[in-house]
C-alpha positions as CSV (number, residue, x, y, z in Angstrom):
1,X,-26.7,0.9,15.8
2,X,-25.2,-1.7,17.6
3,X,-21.4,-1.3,18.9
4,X,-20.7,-4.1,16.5
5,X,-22.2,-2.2,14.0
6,X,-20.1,0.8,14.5
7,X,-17.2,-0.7,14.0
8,X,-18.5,-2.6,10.5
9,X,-19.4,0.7,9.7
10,X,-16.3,2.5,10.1
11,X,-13.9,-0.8,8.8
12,X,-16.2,0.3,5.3
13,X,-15.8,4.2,5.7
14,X,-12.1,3.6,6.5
15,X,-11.8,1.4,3.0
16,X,-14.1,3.2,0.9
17,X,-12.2,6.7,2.0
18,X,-8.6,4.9,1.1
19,X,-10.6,3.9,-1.9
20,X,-11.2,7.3,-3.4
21,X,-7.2,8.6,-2.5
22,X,-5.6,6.0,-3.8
23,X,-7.9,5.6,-6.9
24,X,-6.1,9.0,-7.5
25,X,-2.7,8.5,-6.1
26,X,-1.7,4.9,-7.4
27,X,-3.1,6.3,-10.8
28,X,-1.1,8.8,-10.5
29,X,1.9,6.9,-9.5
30,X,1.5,4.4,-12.6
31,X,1.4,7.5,-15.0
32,X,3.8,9.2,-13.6
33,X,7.5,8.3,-15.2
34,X,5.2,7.9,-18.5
35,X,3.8,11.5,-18.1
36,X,7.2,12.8,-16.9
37,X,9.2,11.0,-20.0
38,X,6.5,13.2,-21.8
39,X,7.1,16.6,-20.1
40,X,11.4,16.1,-19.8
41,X,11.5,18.2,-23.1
42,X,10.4,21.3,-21.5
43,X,11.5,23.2,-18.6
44,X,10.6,20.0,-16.2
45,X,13.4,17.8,-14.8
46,X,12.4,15.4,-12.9
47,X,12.1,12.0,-12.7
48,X,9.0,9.7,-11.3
49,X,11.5,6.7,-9.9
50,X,13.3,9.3,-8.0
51,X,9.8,11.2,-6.6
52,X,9.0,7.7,-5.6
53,X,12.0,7.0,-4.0
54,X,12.4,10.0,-2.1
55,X,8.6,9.4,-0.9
56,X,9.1,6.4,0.8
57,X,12.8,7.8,1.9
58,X,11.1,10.3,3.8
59,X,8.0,7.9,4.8
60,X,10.4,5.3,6.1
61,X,11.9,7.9,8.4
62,X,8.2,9.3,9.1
63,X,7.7,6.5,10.7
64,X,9.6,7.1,13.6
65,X,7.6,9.7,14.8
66,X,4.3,9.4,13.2
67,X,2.7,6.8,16.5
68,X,3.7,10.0,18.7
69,X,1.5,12.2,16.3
70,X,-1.4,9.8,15.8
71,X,-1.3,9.7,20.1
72,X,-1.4,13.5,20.2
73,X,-4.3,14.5,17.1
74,X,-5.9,11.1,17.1
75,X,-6.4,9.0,14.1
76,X,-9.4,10.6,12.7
77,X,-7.9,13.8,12.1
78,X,-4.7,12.7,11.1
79,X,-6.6,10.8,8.5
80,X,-8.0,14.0,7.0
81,X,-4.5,16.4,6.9
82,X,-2.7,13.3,5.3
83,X,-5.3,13.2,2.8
84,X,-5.0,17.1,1.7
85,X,-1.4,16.2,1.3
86,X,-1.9,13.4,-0.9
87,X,-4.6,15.8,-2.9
88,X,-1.7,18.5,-3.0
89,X,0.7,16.2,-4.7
90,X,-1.4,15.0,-7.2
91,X,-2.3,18.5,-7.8
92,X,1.4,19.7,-9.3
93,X,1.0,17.5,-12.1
94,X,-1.9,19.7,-13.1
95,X,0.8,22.7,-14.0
96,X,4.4,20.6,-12.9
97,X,7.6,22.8,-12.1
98,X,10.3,20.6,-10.9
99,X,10.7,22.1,-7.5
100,X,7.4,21.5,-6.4
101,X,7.4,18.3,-7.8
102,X,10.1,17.0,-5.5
103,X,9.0,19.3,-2.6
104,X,5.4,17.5,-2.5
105,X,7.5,14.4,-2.5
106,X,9.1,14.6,0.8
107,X,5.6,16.6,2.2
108,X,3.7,13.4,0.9
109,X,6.3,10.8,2.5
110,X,5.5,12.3,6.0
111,X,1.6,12.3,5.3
112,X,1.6,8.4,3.9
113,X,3.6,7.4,7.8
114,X,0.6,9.0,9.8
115,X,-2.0,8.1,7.4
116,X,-0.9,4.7,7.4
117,X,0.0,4.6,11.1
118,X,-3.4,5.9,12.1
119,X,-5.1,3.8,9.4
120,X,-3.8,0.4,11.4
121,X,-4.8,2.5,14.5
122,X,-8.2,2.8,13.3
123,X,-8.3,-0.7,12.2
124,X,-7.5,-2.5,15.1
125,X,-9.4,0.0,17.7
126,X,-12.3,-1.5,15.8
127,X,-11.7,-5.1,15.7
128,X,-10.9,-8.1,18.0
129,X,-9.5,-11.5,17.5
130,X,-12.4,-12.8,16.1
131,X,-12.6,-10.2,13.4
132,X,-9.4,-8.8,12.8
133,X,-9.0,-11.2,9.5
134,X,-12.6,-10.5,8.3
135,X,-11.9,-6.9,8.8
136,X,-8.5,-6.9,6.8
137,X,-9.9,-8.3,3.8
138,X,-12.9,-5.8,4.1
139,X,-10.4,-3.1,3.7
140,X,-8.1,-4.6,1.3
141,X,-10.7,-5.7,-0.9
142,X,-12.2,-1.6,-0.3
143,X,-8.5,-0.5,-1.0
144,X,-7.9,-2.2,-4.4
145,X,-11.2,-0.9,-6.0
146,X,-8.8,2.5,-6.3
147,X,-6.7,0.2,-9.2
148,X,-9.7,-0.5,-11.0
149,X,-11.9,3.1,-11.3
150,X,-8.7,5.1,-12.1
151,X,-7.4,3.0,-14.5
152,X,-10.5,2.3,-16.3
153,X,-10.6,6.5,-17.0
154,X,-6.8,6.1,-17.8
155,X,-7.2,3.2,-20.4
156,X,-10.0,4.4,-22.3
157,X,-8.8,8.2,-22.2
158,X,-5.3,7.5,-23.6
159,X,-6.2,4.7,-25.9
160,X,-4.7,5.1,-29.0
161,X,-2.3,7.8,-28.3
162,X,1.4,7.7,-28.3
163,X,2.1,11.1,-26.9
164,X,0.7,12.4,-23.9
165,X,-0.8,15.8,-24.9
166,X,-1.0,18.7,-22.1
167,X,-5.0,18.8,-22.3
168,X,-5.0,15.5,-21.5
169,X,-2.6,15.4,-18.9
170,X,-4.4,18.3,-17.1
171,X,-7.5,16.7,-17.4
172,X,-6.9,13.7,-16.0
173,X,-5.0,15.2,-13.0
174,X,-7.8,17.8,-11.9
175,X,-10.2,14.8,-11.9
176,X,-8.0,12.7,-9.8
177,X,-7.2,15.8,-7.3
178,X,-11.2,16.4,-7.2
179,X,-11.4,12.2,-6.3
180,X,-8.9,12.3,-3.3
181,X,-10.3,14.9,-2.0
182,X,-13.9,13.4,-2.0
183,X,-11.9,10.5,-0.1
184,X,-10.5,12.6,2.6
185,X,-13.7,14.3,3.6
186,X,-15.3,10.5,4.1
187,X,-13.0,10.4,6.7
188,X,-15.3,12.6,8.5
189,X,-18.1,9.9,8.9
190,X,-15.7,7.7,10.9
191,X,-17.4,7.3,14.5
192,X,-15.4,7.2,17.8
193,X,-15.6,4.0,19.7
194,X,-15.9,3.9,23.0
195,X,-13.2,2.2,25.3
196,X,-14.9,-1.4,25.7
197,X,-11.4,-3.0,26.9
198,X,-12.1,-1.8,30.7
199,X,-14.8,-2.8,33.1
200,X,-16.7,-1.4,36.2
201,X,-14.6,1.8,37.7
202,X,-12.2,1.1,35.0
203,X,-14.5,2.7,32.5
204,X,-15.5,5.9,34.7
205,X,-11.9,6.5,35.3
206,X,-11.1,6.4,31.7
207,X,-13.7,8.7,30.2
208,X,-12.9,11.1,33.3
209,X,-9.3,11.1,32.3
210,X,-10.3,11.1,28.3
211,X,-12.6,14.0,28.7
212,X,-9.7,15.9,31.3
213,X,-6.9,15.4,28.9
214,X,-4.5,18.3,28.4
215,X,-1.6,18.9,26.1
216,X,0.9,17.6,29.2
217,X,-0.9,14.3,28.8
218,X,-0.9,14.0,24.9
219,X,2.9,14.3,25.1
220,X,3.2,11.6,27.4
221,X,1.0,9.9,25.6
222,X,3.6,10.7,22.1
223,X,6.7,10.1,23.9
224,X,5.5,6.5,25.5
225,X,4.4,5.4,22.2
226,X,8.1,6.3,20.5
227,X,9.5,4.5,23.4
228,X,7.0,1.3,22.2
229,X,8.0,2.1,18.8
230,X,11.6,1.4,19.6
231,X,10.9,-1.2,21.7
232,X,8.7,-3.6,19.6
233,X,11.6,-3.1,16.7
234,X,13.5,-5.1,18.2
235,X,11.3,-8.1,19.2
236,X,11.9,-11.4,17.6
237,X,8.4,-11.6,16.0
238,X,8.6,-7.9,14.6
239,X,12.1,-8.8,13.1
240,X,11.3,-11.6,11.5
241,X,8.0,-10.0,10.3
242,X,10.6,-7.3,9.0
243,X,11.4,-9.9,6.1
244,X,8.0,-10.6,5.2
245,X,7.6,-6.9,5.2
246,X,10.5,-5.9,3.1
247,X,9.3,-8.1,0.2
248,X,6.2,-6.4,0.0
249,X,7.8,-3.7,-0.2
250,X,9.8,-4.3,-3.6
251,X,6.9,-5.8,-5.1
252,X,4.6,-2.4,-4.4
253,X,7.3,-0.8,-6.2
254,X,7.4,-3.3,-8.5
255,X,3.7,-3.5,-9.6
256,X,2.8,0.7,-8.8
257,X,5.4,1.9,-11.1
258,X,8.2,-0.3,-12.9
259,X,6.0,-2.8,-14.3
260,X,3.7,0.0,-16.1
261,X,6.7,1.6,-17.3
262,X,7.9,-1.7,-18.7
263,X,4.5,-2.3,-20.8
264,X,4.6,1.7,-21.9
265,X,8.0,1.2,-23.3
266,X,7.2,-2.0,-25.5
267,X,7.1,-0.8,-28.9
268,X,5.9,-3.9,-30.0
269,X,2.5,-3.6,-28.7
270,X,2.0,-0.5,-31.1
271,X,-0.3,2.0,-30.6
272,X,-2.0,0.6,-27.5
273,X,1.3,0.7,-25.4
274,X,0.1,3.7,-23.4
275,X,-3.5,2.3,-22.8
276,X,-2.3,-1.3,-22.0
277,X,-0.5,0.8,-18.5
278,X,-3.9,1.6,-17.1
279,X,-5.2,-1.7,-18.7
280,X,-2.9,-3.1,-16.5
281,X,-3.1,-1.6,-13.0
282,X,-7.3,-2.8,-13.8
283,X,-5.5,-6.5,-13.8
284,X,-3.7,-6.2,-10.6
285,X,-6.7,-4.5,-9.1
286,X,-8.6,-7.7,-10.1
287,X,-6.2,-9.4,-8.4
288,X,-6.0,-7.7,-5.3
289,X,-9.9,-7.6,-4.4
290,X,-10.0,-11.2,-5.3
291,X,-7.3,-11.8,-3.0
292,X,-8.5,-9.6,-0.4
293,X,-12.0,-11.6,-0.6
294,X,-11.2,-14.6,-0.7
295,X,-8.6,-14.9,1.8
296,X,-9.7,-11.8,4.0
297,X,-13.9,-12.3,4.0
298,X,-13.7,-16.0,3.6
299,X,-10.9,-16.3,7.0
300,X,-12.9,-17.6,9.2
301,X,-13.8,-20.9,7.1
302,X,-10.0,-21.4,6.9
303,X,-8.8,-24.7,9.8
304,X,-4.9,-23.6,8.6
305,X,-4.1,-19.8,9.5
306,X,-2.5,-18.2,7.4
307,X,0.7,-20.1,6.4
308,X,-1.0,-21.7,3.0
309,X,-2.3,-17.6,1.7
310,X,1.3,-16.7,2.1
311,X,2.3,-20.0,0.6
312,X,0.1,-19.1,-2.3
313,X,1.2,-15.8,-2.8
314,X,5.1,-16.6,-3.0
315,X,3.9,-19.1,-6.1
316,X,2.0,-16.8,-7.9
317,X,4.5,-14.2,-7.7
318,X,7.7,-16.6,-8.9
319,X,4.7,-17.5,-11.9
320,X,4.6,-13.9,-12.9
321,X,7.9,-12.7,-12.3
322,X,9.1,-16.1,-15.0
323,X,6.6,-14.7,-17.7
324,X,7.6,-11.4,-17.1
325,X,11.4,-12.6,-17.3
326,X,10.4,-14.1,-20.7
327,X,7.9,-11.6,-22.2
328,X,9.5,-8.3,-21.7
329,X,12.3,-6.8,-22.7
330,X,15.5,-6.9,-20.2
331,X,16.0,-2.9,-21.1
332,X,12.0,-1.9,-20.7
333,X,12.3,-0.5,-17.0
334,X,15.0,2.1,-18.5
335,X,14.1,2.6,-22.2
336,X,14.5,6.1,-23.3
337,X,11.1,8.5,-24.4
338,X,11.1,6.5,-28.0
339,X,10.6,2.8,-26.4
340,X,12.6,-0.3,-26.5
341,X,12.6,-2.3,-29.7
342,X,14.4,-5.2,-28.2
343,X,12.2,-8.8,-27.4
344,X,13.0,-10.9,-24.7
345,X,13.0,-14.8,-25.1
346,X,9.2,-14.7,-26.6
347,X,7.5,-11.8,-28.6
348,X,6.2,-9.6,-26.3
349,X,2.4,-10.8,-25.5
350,X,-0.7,-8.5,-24.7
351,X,-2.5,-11.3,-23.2
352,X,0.9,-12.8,-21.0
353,X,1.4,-9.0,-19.3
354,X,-1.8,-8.6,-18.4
355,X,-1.9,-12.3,-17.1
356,X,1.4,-11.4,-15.1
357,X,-0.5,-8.3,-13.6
358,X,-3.6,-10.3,-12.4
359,X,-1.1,-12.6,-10.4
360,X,1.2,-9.8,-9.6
361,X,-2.2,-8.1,-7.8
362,X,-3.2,-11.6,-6.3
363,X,0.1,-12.9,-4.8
364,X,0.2,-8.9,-3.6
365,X,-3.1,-9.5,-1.7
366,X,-2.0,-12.9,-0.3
367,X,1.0,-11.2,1.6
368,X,-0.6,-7.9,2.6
369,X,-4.2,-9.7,4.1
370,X,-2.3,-12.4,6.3
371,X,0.5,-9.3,7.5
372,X,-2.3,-7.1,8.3
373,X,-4.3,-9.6,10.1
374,X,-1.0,-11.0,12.2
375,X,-0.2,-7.5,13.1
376,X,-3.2,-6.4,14.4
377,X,-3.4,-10.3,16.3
378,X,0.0,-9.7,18.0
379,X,-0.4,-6.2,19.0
380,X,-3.7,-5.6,19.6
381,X,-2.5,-3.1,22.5
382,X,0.4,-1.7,20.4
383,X,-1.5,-1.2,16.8
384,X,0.0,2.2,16.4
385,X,3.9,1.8,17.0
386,X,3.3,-2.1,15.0
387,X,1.8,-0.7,12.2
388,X,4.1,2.4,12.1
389,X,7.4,-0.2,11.6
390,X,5.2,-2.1,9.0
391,X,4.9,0.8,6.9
392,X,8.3,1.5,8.4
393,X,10.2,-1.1,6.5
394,X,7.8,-1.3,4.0
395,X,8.4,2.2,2.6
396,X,12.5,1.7,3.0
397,X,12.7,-1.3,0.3
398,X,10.0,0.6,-1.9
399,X,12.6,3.8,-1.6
400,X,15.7,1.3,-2.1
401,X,14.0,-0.2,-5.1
402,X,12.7,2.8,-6.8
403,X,16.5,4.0,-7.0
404,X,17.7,1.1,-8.2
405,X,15.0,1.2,-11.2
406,X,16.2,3.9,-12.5
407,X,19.5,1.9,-13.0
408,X,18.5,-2.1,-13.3
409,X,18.2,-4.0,-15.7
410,X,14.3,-6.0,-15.7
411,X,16.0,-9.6,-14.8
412,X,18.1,-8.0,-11.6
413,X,15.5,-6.3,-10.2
414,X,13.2,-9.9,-10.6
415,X,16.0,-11.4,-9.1
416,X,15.9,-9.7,-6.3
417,X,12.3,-10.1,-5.4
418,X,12.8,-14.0,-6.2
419,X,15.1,-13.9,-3.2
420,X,14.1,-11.6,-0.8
421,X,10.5,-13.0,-1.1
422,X,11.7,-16.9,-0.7
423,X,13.4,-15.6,3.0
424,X,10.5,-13.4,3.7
425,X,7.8,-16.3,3.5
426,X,9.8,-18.1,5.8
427,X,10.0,-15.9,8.5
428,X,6.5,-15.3,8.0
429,X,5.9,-19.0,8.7
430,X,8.1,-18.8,12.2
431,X,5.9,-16.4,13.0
432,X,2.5,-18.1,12.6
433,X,3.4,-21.6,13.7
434,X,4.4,-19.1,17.0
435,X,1.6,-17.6,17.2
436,X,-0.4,-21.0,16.5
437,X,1.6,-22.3,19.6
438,X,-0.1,-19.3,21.5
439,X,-3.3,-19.5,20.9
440,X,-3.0,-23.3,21.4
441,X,-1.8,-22.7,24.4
442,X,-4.4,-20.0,25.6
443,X,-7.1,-23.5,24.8
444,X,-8.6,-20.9,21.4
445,X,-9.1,-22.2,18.4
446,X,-6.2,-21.4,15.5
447,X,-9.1,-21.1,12.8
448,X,-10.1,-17.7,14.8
449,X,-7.1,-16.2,13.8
């Protein structure tokens, strides 16, 4: 196989293994608070908005060290421990007790940094300019199968049911521990590429000093890329990025957790309120793999970058977030075990919320393709420590905005996506018309990017 090859080959291993975990974990996630609204008669106290919010707590800080142990194990292996973690969490909702419920939380924030970190690692190591965009939307598109396959089980398993029995809340947790762990051993079939950046005596050198490398030199390795870490934080490209970042953020909150809740606690839609979640997370899978298609495999026919995919994905989300202002109740994200009997400004619509969860998924794509590609454009040399203070910032406002849900009412916490994201597409835009100017500059052609 070709060195081109290798790298096609592991962009697919890499998406189809994130496929399998988070088929399991966002499942996971958008039954949670339902499950644990189910179980908060028994001995179990917890709550899902605050298992989320302490994940990305401890993810956010993470962050700040996972670049230093992605340097020291490598990506590929990093990969596979995160991904045992992600299995173990899923795994306490199989027989939950409340402390290992929140002690899998913070052990799953610190797996998500290095998965993530190494995942960007992993991505850019086998990419170029040329392909970074194709490569992006490869594994987005990849990623997002996980919201249809797990959903799918989830919709037609608990359709008709109001009450989420223990049989089939075992059930569906054993299968989803079996499927993420089927994605972490993929990780496995990943092939190390060899250092291509480096010519002539350049090469010899650096698989001498590959092969001779001892524990002294993975630590300098670790503490150099902290140092870059801290260092490309403060750049005026990754700050403004920041923005960009943070509205993603909110919206993965938004989409993996509040806005399932919301649909579950409409009493209005009857008896298929708990079926219409995972009914819903297939919708916003939809739209994320046709996002990640169209605007990841389909890059390179684009003469604009990526300022209009960002442009569309800021006006499909301010679509869905005015339907969802109109179609759900303002008290859904809090309603109590029974439901919410109140109706917004329209009776609450089947066929609007799962519109609002196509466009929710789609705009979601838009922003996470184009932030993927532009990362791994900039800092090509870097991908580790950028990636790390992506998923950085990221994971902070999807903390932030899981403790506020247990608290705000639906229209706040649209309101606040409304503004943050206006801002964040902005910044975005500095960015890209920068690195336009660049490339320009450099005589390359801006459709590359």
């Amino acid at each position: 196989m070709s060195s081109e090859g290798k790298k096609l080959f592991n962009i697919i291993i890499l998406g189809v293994s994130f496929m399998f975990i988070f088929t399991a974990f966002q499942s996971c996630g958008n039954i949670a608070q339902t499950v644990i609204t189910n179980l908060n008669n028994t001995d179990f106290h917890g709550s899902g908005y605050t298992s989320m919010s302490i994940i990305y707590g401890v993810l956010s800080a993470s962050n700040l060290i996972s670049p230093s142990l992605v340097a020291i194990v490598g990506p590929q292996f990093s990969m596979v421990v995160s991904g045992v973690f992600y299995s173990l969490y899923i795994a306490v909702f199989i027989q939950p007790a409340t402390w290992a419920f929140y002690t899998a939380s913070v052990l799953i924030g610190i797996a998500a940094a290095v998965l993530w970190t190494a995942q960007g690692n992993c991505l850019t190591e086998n990419s170029d300019e040329n392909t970074i965009g194709r490569n992006s939307g490869i594994f987005w598109a990849l990623l997002q199968f996980s919201l249809i396959f797990g959903n799918l089980y989830i919709y037609f398993a608990w359709q008709g049911k109001t009450h989420i029995s223990e049989s089939d809340r075992r059930t569906v947790f054993i299968a989803l521990t079996v499927i993420s762990l089927v994605g972490t051993v993929l990780f496995f079939l990943i092939r190390k590429q060899e250092d291509t950046k480096a010519s002539g005596d350049d090469d010899s050198t650096n698989e001498i000093l590959e092969e001779s490398s001892s524990a002294r030199n993975k630590m300098v390795r670790a503490v150099a890329a902290f140092k870059k870490s801290i260092t490309l934080t403060f750049t005026k490209e990754m700050l403004l990025l920041s923005v960009t970042t943070a509205y993603t953020g909110l919206v993965l909150t938004f989409f993996s957790g509040v806005y399932g809740t919301c649909i579950g606690a409409v009493n209005s839609f009857g008896s298929e309120e708990k079926s219409l979640i995972g009914l819903s997370g297939i919708f916003i899978g939809v739209g994320e793999i046709l996002g990640g298609g169209i605007f990841g495999l389909l890059s390179k026919k684009s003469r604009s970058g990526r300022n209009p995919v960002v442009m569309l994905g800021i006006l499909v989300h301010f679509i869905a977030f005015y339907l969802i202002f109109f179609n759900m109740p303002n008290d859904a994200p809090i309603a109590p075990m029974e439901g919410t009997d109140q109706v917004a400004y329209m009776i609450p619509s089947k066929e609007v919320a799962m519109l609002c969860s196509f466009l929710l998924g789609l705009g979601d794509s838009c922003f996470n393709t184009q932030l993927l590609s532009i990362l791994g454009f900039l800092y090509s040399e870097d991908s580790a420590p950028a990636f790390a203070i992506f998923k950085f910032v990221q994971s902070i406002c999807a903390a932030v905005a899981y403790f506020y849900s247990n608290y705000f009412l639906l229209q706040w916490q649209l309101l606040i996506m409304v503004l943050v994201g206006f801002f964040g597409t902005i910044t975005f835009f500095t960015v890209e018309w920068g690195a336009a100017a660049a490339l320009a500059a450099r005589g390359s052609d801006y459709s590359s990017i």
